[in-house]
C-alpha positions, 0 to 999 in steps of 0.5 A: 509109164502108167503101170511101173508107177502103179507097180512102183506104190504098190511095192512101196505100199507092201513094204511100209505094211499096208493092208490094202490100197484105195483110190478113186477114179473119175467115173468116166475115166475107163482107160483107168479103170481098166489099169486098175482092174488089171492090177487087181483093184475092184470097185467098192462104192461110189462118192458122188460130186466127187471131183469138180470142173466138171463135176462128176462122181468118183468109182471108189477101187480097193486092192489088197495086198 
């Protein structure tokens, strides 16, 4: 499920003329960082205290398109 939405916004994305497309990740989520990867992304940065409850920082991924 995960990877046809992930192909769905990346085909939406190309459509409406994006150059590129972000997100952010909790630190700790692996699983979902390995999605990504597999879809192309790479880490970029991090924000630090990004997500609260738990506090936490975000892994910062890019893609082009």
């Amino acid at each position: 499920m995960a990877t046809a939405l992930l192909g769905a916004l990346l085909r939406v994305a190309a459509d409406a003329g994006c150059r590129a497309v972000l997100l952010e990740v909790r630190a700790s989520n692996e699983g979902a960082q390995r999605l990504y990867e597999a879809h192309g992304f790479k880490a970029i940065g991090h924000r630090r205290r990004y997500y609260l409850a738990p506090v936490e920082d975000a892994v910062v991924m890019r893609r082009p398109l």
